[in-house]
DOSETI-342996 format. One record per residue (C-alpha): residue number from 1; x, y, z. Coordinates in pm, whole numbers, plus 50000, padded with zeros to 5 digits. Each point is the difference from the previous one (the first is absolute). Layout:
<nodes>
  pos     c1     c2     c3
  NUM      X      Y      Z
...
</nodes>
This chain:
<nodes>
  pos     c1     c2     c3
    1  37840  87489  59222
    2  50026  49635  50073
    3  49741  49772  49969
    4  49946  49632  50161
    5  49973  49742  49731
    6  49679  49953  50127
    7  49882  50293  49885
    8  50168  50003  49603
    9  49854  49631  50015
   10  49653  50132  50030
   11  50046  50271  49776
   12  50158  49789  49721
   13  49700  49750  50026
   14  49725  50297  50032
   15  50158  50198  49669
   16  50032  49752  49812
   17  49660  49849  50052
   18  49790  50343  49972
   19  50160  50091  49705
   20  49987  49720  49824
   21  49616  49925  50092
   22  49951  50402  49894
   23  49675  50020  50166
   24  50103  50384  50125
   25  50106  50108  49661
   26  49683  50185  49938
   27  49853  50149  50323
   28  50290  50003  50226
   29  50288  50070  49719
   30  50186  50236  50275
   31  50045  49674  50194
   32  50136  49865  49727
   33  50276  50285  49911
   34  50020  49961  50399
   35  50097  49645  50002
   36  50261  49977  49685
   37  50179  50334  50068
   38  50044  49876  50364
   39  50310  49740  49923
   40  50201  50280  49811
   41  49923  50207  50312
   42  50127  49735  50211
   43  50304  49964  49736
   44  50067  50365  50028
   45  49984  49981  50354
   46  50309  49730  50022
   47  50211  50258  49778
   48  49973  49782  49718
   49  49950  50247  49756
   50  50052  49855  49688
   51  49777  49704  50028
   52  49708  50264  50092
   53  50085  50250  49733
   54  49990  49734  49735
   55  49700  49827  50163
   56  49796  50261  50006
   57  50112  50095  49609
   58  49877  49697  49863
   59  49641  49977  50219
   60  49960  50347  49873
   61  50056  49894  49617
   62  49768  49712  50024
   63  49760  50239  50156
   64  50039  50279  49731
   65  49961  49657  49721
   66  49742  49853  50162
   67  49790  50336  50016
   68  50091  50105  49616
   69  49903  49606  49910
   70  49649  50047  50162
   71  49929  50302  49787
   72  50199  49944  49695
   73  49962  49603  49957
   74  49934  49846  49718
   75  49825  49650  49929
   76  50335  49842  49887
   77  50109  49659  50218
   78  50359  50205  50036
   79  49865  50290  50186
   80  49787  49787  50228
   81  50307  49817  50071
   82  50174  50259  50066
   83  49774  50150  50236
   84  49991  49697  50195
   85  50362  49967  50029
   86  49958  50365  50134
   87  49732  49916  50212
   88  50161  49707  50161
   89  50338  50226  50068
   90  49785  50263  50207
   91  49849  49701  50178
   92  50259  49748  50087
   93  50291  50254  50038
   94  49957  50208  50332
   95  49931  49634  50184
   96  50342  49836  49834
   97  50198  50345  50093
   98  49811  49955  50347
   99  50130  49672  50043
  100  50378  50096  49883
  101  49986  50242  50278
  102  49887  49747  50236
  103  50285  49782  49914
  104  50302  50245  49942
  105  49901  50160  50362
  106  49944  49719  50199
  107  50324  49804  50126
  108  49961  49663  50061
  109  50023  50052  50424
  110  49678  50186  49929
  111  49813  49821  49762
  112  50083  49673  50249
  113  49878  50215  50355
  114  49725  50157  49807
  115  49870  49615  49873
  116  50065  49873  50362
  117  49765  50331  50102
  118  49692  49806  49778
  119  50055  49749  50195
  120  50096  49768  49675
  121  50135  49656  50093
  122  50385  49912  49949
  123  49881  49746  49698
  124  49945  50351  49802
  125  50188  50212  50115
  126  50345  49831  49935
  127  49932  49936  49653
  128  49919  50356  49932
  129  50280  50127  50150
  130  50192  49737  49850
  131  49833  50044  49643
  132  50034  50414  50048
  133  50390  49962  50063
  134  50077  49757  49671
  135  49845  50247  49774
  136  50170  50323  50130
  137  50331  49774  50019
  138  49933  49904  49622
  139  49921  50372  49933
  140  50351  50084  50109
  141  50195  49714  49870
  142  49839  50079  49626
  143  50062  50353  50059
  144  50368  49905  50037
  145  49983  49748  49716
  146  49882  50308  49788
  147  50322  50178  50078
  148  50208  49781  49947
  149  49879  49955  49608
  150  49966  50335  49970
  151  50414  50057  50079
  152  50071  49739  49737
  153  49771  50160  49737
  154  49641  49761  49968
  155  49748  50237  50040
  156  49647  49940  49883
  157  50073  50100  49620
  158  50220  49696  49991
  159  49701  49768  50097
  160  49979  50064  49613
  161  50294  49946  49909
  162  50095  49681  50229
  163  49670  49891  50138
  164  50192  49654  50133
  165  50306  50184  50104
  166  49792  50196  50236
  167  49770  49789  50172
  168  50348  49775  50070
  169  50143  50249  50154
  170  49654  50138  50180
  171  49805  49710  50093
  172  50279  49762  50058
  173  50149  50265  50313
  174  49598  50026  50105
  175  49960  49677  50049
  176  50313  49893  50188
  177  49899  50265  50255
  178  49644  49876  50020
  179  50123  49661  50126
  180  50272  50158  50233
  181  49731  50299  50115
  182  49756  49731  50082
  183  50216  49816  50237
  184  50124  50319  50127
  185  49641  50164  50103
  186  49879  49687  50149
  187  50342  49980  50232
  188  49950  50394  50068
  189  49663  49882  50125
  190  50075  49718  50235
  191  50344  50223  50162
  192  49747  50299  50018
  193  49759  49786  50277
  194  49704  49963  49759
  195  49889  49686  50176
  196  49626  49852  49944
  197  49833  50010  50323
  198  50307  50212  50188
  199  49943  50365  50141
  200  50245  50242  49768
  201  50135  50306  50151
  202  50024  50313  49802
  203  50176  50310  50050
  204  49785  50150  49732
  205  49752  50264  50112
  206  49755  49944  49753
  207  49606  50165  50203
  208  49690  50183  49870
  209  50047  50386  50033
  210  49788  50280  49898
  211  50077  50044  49648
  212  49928  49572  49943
  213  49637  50062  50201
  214  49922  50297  49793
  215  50103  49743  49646
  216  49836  49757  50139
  217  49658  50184  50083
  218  50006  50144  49637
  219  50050  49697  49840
  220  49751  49799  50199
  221  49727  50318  49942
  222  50120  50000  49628
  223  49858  49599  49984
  224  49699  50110  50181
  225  49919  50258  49732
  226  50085  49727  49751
  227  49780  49750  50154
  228  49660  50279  50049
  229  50035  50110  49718
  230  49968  49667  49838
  231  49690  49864  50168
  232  49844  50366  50103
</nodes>
């Protein structure tokens, strides 16, 4: 099932705000199991089984805490932090797994057709794209930089051992390719027709289909509820 960017923008930004507000929590908590089950779902959807397995592991822990807290809980300032610690996992983590969906789904054709779709100007656009390309660059070239230590033997119980030895031999290699990646994204940018003010073609087919209307609906009918049953 693939989605516009559109649509996992709106449901990123919906999530995240009704769960963190918790206005539903007490007379519409199916909503609620609703809304921070449904970016596993998606997750299990794109066959990325682990990351949904594991997901859904830890938001049912915190649940099963959070519950025992409530009628176990003593007046000690270490359980109450703990159950806010708890609290704040079941609260911020569906919309941060929501918006790791968005990103790891979305190539960057997309993301640029679907920002040209809401009609965004070119003075936005291009540094998103821009900014959204130096950090999955950086991802890769410290995922590389990782390897590399790990074949000659500095692995993180030697941060220990040699604290100096490896942040030379981690941040140095970081940034040298932050300086070169930087140059390199914003060339990628200017040979790729990102122009301010110039018409960009796209061979990305990037449109609103069923399944994004039917997201789209819910969420927007999920801030509704939010919003009644605030000022009902």
């Amino acid at each position: 099932m693939k989605l516009d960017f559109r649509t996992k923008a709106i449901m990123t930004v919906v999530i995240s705000f009704v769960l963190l507000l918790g206005n539903l929590y007490r007379q519409y908590f199916p909503v609620i199991v609703l809304l921070s089950v449904l970016p596993y779902l998606l997750l299990f959807l794109d066959k990325r089984y682990r990351e949904c397995f594991y997901g859904l592991i830890w938001l049912g822990a915190a649940l099963g805490v959070q519950i025992f807290f409530l009628h176990h809980m003593s007046s000690s300032v270490l359980d109450s932090l703990f159950l806010l610690l708890v609290m704040v996992i079941l609260r911020m983590a569906p919309g941060l797994v929501m918006g790791r969906y968005s990103l790891i789904t979305t190539t960057m054709s997309d993301l640029v057709a679907s920002l040209q779709a809401m009609k965004l100007p070119d003075v936005l656009i291009i540094p998103i794209s821009v900014m959204f390309r130096f950090f999955y660059t950086v991802k890769e070239d410290y995922r590389y930089i990782r390897e590399a230590m790990y074949l000659h033997g500095l692995t993180w119980k030697n941060y220990f051992r040699e604290p100096m030895k490896m942040l030379e031999y981690q941040l140095v290699p970081l940034l040298m390719c932050l300086s070169r990646t930087a140059d390199d994204v914003a060339i990628s940018a200017m040979t790729r027709g990102m122009v301010v003010g110039r018409k960009r073609t796209t061979i990305s087919e990037t449109r609103l289909r069923f399944w994004d209307y039917l997201l789209i609906g819910l969420m927007l009918g999920v801030l509704l509820l939010d919003i009644w049953s605030r000022y009902a």
